[in-house]
N, CA, C and O atoms as CSV, one atom per row, in Angstrom:
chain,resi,resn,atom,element,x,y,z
A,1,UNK,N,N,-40.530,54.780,-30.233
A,1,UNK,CA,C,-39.487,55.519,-30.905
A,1,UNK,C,C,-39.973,55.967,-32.278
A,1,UNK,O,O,-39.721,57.093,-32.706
A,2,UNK,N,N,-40.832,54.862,-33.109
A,2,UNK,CA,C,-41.058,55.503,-34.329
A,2,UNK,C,C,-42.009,56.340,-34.133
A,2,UNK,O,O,-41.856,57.312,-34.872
A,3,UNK,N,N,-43.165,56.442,-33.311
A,3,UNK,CA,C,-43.953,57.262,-33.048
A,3,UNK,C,C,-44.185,58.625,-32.392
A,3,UNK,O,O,-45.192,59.332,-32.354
A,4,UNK,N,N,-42.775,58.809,-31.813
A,4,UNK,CA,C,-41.666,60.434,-31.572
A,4,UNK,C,C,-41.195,60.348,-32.553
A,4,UNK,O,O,-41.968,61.095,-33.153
A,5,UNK,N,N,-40.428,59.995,-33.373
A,5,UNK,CA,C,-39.548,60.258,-34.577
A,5,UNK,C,C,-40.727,61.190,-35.382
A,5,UNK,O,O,-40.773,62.404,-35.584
A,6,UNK,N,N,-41.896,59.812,-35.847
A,6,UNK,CA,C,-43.037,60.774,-37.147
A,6,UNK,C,C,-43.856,62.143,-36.449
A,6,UNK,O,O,-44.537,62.843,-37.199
A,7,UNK,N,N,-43.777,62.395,-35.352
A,7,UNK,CA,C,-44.178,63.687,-34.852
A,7,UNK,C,C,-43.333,64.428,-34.221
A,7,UNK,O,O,-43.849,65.280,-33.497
A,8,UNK,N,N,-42.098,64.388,-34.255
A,8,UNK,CA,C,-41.214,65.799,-34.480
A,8,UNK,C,C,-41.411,66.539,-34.876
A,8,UNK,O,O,-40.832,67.352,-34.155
A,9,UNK,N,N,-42.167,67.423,-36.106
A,9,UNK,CA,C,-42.248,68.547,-36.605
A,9,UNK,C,C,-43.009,69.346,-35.993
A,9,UNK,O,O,-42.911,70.567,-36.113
A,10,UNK,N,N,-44.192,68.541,-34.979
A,10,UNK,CA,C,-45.716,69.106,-34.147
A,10,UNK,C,C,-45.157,70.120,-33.248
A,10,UNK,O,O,-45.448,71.306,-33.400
A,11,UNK,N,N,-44.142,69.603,-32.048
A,11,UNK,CA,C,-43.402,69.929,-31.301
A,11,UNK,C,C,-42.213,69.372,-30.598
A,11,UNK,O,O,-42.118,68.146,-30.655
A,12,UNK,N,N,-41.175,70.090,-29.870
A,12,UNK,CA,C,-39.766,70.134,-29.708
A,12,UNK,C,C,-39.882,68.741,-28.555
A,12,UNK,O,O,-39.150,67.751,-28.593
A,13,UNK,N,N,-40.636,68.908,-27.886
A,13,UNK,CA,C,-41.332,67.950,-27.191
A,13,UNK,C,C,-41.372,66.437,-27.266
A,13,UNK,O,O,-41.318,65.457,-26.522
A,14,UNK,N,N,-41.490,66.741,-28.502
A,14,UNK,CA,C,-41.156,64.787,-29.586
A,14,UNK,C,C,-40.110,64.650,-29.714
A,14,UNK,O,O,-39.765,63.475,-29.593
A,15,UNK,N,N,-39.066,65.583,-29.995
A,15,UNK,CA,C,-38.070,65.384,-30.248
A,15,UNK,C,C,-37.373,64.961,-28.623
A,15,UNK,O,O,-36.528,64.135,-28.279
A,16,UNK,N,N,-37.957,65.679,-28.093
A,16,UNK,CA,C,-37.282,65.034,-26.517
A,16,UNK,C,C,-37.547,63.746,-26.055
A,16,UNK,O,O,-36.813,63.100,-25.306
A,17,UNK,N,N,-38.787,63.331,-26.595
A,17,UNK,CA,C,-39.384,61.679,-26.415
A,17,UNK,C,C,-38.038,61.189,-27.304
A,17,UNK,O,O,-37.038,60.721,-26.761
A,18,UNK,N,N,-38.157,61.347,-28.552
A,18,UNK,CA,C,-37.397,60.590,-29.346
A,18,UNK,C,C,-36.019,59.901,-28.568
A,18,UNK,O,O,-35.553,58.779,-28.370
A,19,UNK,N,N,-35.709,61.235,-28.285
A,19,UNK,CA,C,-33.696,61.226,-27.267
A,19,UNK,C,C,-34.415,60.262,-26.114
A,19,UNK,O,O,-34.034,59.111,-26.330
A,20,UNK,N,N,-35.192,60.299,-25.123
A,20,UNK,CA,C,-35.476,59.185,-24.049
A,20,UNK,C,C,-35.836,57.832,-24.965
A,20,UNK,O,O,-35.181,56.878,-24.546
A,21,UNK,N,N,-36.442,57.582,-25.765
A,21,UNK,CA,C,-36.845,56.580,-26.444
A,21,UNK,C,C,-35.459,55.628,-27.090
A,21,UNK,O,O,-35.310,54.406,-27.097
A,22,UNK,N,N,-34.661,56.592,-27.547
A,22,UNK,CA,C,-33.127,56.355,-27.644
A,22,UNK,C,C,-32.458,55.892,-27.026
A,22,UNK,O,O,-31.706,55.020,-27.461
A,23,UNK,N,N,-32.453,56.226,-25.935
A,23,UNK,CA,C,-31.660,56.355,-24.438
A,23,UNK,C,C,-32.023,54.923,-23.974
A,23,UNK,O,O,-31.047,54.193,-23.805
A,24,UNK,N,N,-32.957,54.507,-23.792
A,24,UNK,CA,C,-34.184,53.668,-23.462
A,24,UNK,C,C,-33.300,52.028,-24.576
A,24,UNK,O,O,-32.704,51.010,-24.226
A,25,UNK,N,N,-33.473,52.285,-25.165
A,25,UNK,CA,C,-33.375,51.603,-26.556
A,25,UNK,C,C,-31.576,51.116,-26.223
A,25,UNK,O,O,-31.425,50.002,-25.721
A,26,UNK,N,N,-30.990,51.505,-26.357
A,26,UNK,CA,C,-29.827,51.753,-26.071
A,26,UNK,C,C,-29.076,51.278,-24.529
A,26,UNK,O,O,-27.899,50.937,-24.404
A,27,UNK,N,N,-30.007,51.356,-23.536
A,27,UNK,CA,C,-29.757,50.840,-22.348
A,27,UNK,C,C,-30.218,49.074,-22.571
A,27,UNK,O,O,-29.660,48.034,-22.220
A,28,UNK,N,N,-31.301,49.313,-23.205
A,28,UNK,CA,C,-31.524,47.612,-23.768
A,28,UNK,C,C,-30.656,46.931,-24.418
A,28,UNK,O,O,-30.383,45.761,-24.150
A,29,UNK,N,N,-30.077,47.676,-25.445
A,29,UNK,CA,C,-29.012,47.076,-26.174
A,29,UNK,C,C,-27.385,46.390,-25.334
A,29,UNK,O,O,-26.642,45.422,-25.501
A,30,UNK,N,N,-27.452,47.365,-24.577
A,30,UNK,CA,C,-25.904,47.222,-23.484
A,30,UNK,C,C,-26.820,45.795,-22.585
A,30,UNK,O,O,-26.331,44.668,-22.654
A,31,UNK,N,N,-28.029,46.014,-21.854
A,31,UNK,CA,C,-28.272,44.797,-20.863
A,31,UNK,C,C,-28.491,43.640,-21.777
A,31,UNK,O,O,-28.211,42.555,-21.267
A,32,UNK,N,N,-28.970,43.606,-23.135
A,32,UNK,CA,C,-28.762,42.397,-23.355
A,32,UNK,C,C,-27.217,41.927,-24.437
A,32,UNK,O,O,-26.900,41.077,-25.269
A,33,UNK,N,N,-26.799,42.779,-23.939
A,33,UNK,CA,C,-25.252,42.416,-24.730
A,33,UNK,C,C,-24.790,42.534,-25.939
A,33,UNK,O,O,-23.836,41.954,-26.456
A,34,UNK,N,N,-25.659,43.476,-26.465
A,34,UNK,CA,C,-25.322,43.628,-28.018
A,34,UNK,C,C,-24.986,45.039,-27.692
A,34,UNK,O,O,-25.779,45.980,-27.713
A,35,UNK,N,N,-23.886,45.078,-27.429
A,35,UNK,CA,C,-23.173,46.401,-27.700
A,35,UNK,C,C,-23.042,47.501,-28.752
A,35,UNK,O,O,-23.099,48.717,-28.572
A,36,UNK,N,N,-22.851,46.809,-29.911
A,36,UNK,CA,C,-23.377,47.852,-31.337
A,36,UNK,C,C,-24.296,48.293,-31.052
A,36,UNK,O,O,-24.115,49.262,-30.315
A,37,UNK,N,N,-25.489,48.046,-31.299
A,37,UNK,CA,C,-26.814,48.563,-31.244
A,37,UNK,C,C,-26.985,49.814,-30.097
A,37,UNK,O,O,-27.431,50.950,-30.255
A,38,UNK,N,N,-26.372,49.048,-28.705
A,38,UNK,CA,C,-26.376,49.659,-27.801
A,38,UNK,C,C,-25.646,51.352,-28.029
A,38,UNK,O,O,-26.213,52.399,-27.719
A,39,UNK,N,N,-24.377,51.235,-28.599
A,39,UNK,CA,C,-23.738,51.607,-29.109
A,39,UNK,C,C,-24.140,53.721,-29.858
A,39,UNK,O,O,-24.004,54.927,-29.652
A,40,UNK,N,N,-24.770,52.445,-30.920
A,40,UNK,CA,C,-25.665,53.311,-32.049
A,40,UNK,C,C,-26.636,54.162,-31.596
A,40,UNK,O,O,-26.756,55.349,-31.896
A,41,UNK,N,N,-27.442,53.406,-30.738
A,41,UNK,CA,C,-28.746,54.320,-30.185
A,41,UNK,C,C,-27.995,55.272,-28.876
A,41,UNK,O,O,-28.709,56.229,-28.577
A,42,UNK,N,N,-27.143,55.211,-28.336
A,42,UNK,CA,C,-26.455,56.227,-27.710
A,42,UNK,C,C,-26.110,57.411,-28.310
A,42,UNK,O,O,-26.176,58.541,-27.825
A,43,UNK,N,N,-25.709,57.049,-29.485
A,43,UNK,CA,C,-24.892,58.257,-30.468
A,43,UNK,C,C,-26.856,59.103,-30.790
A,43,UNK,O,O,-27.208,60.202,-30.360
A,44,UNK,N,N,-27.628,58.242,-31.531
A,44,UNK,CA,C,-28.815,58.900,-32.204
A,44,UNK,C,C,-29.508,59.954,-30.821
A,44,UNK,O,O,-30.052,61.050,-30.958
A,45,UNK,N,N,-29.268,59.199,-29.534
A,45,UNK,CA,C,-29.726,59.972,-28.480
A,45,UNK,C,C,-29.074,61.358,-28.235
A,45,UNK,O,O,-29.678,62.393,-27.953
A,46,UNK,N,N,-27.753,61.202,-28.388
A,46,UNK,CA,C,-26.985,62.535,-28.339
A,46,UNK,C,C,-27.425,63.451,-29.240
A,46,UNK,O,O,-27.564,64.661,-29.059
A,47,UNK,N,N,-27.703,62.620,-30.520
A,47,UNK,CA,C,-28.158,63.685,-31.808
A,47,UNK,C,C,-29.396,64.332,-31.594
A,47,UNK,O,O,-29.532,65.413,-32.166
A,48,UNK,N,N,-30.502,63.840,-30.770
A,48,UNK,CA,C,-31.573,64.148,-30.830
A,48,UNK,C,C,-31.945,65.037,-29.122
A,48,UNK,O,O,-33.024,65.451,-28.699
A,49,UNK,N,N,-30.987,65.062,-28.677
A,49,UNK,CA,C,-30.846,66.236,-27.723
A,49,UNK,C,C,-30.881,67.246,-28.444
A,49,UNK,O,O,-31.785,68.029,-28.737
A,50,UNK,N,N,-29.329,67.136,-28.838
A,50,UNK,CA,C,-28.560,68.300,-29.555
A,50,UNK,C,C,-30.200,69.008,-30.562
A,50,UNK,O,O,-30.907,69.956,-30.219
A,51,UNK,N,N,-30.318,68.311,-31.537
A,51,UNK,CA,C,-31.979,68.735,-31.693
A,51,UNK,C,C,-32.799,69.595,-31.118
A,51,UNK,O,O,-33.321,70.659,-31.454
A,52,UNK,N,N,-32.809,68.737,-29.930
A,52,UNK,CA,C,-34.018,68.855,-29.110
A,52,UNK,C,C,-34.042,70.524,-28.469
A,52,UNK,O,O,-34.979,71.249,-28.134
A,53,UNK,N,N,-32.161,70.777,-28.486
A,53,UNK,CA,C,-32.127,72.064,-27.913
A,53,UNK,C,C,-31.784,73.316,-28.423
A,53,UNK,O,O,-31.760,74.455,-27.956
A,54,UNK,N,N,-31.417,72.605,-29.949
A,54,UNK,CA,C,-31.694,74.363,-30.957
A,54,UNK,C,C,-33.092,74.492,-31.346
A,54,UNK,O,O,-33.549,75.568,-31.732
A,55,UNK,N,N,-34.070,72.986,-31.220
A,55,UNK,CA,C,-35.405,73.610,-31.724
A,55,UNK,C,C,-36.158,74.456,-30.810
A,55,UNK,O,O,-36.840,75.408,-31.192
A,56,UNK,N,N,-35.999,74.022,-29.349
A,56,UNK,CA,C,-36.162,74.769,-28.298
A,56,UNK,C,C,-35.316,76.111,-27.960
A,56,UNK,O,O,-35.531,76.653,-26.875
A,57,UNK,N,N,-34.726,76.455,-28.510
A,57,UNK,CA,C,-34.196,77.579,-28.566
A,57,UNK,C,C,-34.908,78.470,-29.176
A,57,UNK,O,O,-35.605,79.367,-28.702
A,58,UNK,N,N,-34.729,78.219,-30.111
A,58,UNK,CA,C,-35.338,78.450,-31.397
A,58,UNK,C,C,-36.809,78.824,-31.382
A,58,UNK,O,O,-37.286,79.695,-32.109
A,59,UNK,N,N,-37.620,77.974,-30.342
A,59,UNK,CA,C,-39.033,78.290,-30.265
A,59,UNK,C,C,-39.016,79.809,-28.977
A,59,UNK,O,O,-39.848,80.712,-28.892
A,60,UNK,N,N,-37.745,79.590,-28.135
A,60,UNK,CA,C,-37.894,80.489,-27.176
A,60,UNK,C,C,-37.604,81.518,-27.625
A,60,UNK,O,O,-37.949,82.358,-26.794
A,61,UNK,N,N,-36.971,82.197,-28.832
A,61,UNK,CA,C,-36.493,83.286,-29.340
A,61,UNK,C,C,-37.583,84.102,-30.187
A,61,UNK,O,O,-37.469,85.294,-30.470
A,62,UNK,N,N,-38.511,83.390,-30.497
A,62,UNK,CA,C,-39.614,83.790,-31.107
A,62,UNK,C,C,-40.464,84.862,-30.489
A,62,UNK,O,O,-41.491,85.237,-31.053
């Protein structure tokens, strides 16, 4: 996760790792029962779609 996060800017691509890495992260959090966490990294995953698909837009409009 931190290692998609610090290469986001390279390509849109990272940013899509990041959202699975999230996702990922977040499914861990719910199986081992810590729901917050679980919680949290659900929401950051949504954010980093949402990301994932104006930067990709964004590259396709070019």
């Amino acid at each position: 996760m931190l290692v998609t996060y610090g290469l986001e800017a390279r390509s849109h691509w990272f940013v899509l790792a990041f959202a699975f890495s999230c996702a990922m992260g977040s499914t861990y959090g719910f199986l081992q029962g810590a729901w917050p966490f679980g919680l949290v990294e659900a929401v950051w995953s949504v954010v980093a779609v949402r990301r994932w698909w104006l930067k990709r837009a964004a590259t396709v409009e070019r």
